[in-house]
C-alpha positions, -999 to 999 in steps of 0.1 A, spaced: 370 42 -75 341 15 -58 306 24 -52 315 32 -13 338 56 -23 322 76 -50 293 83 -24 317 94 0 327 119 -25 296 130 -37 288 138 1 320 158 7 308 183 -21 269 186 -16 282 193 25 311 218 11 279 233 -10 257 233 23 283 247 44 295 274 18 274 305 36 289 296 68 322 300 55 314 333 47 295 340 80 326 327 98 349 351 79 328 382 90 327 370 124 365 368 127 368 404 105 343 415 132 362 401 168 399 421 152 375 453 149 360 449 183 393 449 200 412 479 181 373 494 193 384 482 227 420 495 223 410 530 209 370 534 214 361 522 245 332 547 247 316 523 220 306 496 244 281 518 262 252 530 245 260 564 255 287 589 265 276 592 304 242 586 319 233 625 311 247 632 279 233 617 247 250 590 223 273 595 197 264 578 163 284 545 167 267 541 198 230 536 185 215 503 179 225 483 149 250 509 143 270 495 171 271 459 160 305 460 141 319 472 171 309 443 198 327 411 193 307 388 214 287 378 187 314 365 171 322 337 196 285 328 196 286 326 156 319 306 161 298 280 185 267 280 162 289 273 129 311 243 150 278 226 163 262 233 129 294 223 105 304 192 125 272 179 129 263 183 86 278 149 73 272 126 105 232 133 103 237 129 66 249 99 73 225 90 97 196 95 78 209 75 49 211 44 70 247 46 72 255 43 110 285 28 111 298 52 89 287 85 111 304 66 140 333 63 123 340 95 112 330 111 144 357 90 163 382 103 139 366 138 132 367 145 170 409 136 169 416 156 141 394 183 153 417 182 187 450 182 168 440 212 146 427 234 172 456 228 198 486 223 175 481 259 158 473 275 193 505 262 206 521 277 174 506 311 176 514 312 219 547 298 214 549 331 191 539 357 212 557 344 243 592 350 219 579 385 208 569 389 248 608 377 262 626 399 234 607 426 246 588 437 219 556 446 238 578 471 260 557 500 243 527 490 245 528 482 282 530 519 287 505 532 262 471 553 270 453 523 258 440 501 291 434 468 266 465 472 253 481 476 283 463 448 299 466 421 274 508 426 272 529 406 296 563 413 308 594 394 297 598 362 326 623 365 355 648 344 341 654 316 315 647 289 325 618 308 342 608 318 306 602 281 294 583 273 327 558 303 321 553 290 284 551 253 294 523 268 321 502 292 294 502 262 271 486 237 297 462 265 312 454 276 276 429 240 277 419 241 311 409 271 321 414 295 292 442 312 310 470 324 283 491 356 297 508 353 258 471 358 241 444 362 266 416 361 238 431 321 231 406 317 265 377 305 240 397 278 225 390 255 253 352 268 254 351 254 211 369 229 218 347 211 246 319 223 221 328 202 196 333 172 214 297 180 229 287 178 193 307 148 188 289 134 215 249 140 210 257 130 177 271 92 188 242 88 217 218 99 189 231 82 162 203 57 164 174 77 169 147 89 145 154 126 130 122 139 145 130 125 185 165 136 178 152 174 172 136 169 206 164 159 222 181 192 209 154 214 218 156 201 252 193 201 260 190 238 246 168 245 278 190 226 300 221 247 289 199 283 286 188 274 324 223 264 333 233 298 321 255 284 296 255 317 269 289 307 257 288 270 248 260 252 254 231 269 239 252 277 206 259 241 203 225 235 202 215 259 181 236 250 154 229 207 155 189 223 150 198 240 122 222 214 111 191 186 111 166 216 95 188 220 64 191 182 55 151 179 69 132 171 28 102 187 42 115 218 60 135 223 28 103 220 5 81 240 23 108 270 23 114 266 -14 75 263 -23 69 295 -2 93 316 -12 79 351 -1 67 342 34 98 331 41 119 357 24 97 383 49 105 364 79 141 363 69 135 404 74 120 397 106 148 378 117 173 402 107 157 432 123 155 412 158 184 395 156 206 428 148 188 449 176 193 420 203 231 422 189 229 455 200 227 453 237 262 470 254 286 452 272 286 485 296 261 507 314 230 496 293 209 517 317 221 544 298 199 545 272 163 540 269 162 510 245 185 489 261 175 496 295 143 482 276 161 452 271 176 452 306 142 447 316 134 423 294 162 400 303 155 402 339 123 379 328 135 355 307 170 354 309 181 331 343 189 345 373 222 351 377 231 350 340 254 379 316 230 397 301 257 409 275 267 371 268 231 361 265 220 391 242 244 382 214 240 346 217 199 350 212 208 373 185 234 352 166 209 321 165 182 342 154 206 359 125 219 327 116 179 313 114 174 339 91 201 332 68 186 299 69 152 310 55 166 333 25 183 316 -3 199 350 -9 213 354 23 231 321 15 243 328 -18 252 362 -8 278 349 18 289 324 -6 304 345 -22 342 343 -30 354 371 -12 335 358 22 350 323 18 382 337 16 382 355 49 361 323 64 397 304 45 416 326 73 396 330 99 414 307 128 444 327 114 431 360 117 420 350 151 454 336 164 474 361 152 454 395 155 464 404 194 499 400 190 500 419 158 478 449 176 501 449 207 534 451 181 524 462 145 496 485 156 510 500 191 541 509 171 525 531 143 498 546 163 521 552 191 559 549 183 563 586 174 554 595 213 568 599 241 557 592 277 550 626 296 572 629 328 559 626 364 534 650 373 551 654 403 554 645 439 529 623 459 517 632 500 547 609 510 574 624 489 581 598 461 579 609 427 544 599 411 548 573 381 550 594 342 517 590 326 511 568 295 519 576 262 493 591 242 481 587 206 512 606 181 475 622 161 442 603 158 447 611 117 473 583 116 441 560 125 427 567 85 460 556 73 475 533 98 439 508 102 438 499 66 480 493 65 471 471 93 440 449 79 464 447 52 493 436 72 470 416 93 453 394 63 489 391 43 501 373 75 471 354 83 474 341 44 509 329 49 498 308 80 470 295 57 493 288 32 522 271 51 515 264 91 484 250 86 490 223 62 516 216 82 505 212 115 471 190 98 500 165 87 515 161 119 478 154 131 477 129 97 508 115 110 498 110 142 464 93 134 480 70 110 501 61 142 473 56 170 443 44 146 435 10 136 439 -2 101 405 -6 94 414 -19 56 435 -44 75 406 -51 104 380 -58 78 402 -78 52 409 -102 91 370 -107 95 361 -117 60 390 -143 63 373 -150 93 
């Protein structure tokens, strides 16, 4: 092995090392979005901050209680990691002196990146829409459950109808997030078009000194926070920051030389990022800390903006700071366990809706049946049965773990088998379309 290539390995595995914690912070965050939709499925109470405007909250409705519960943060932790994790080896690279390299890798790191984001999506859609025209989310189209209901499509018209709808969800999945197979595929396209936004401020500030390029960071953050862009753009550019902060000497030395300042800020951090996490999705005049916040947002927050996209974003970036600041944070979420789940977290993701609207709808509701009409409308015609409810709410101790269970086993199989293979068709495919750059540099030395 030359010189070139030993250094390329010895960066692989101090930026496997530096990106370790967000492994694990990417494996909570997809453990966290299956929890918030089975909240959404059975708990939708949880998304307020109380049971009505007069009655006061039950315990999983209080601040940092709540958090498990609310899944946005997890699509802002998603953005942070992608503009924080593809960003790592480029500035590496960058700083060393080593442009042409950072170039290069970002013109085939923003490839792959496509190929392994859309080939497993269309995998996973492809899935569901069999599952869908077999009929298998029959039940839970008439369960109590108004997510579950609403996130499970009817079998097409007619065959050749059923390829058309499949052929649609998969183009719509990239342009406008629309997938009738998996509806929560609709922040694919969002990480996708972050990425390449990584991809890009990386290439047009390839050439720029580390401390302008921070600049430039801090002010397209603004740009995107005054667009309104909670989703994407801020997130992105929170996590290049953090990405140039980490392989910043001096930022480094000054944490590691004070130790205790920074391990109390970490605290800090924590406690403001979790309440900010906090803020419902629904009626936050309800109670009288988030109406607090309410307030707040109205001043800094602009106008026209999602209050409960912008509260979990603000609060993800300032979690994610303070895992930055405490060494133990980071080892903590090293740990093996974490980078297991952050090992299947695209899985999980993929996978989790259609196994709630099949696996889950069947044991939690499969032992019901739907009550009959309640009787005549005004004009005569019968009125529609209701849903069917919940066979006993004790099932949920036994049937939630069987599920996580069920979930993960699956989600490791995919890891195991579709994954490898769908990044060798990518492999496959870039060995087709790319230059031979062995080949190109070999022509200009005989040059």
């Amino acid at each position: 092995m030359g010189v070139t290539g030993l250094e390329e390995v010895t960066s692989t595995m101090r930026q496997s090392r530096d990106s370790n914690w967000a492994d694990g912070l990417r494996g909570i965050a997809s453990l966290l979005v299956v929890t918030a939709h089975i909240t959404r499925s059975l708990a939708p109470a949880i998304l307020s901050p109380a049971m009505s405007e007069s009655l006061p909250p039950f315990v999983l409705q209080l601040p940092f209680l709540r958090i498990p519960f609310m899944g946005r943060a997890s699509v802002a932790i998603f953005a942070i990691l992608a503009g924080y994790v593809n960003a790592l080896k480029p500035i590496k690279q960058t700083r060393a002196g080593h442009i042409d390299h950072a170039l290069s890798g970002v013109a085939k790191s923003a490839f792959r990146r496509t190929g392994r984001f859309i080939i497993p999506a269309i995998l996973a859609t492809t899935l569901s829409w069999l599952v869908c025209q077999f009929g298998a989310y029959g039940l839970a189209q008439h369960v109590e459950s108004a997510w579950i209901r609403d996130t499970s499509p009817s079998p097409s018209s007619s065959f050749a109808g059923a390829f058309f709808d499949l052929f649609n969800n998969l183009i719509t999945t990239w342009t406008n997030g629309g997938n009738e197979y998996d509806r929560i595929q609709w922040t694919l396209c969002y990480l996708l078009r972050g990425s390449m936004l990584v991809y890009l401020t990386v290439v047009a500030t390839a050439y720029v000194q580390s401390r302008y390029r921070m600049l430039i960071y801090a002010i397209l953050y603004v740009y995107y926070w005054k667009m309104g862009d909670a989703v994407i753009g801020i997130n992105i550019y929170a996590g290049l920051l953090l990405a140039e902060l980490t392989l910043d000497p001096d930022v480094q030395a000054h944490v590691a030389d004070h130790p205790h300042i920074y391990s109390f800020l970490s605290i800090v951090l924590f406690f403001l990022g979790a309440f900010t996490l906090s803020y419902p999705e629904q009626h936050p005049e309800w109670a009288r800390w988030s109406t607090g916040l309410l307030r707040l947002g109205r001043h800094i927050f602009p106008e026209g903006a999602e209050f409960a996209r912008f509260y979990p974003a603000l609060g993800s970036q300032i979690l994610v700071f303070g895992v930055f600041v405490n060494p133990t944070a980071k080892r903590l979420l090293s740990c093996s366990l974490l980078c297991w789940l952050g090992k299947m977290s695209f899985a999980v993701y993929l996978l989790h809706a259609p196994l709630i609207r099949t696996l889950l709808t069947w044991m939690l509701y499969g032992a019901s049946s739907r009550p009959p009409s309640p009787g005549k409308a005004s004009d005569g015609t019968d009125l529609p049965p209701g849903w069917i409810p919940l066979t006993s709410r004790w099932l949920l101790f036994f049937t939630l773990p069987l599920f996580y269970f069920a979930l993960y086993r699956v989600a490791h199989l995919w890891t195991a088998y579709v994954d490898p293979w769908c990044a060798r068709v990518t492999t496959l495919v870039e060995e087709r379309v790319f230059r031979d750059d062995s080949r190109l540099e070999k022509s200009v030395l005989l040059a």
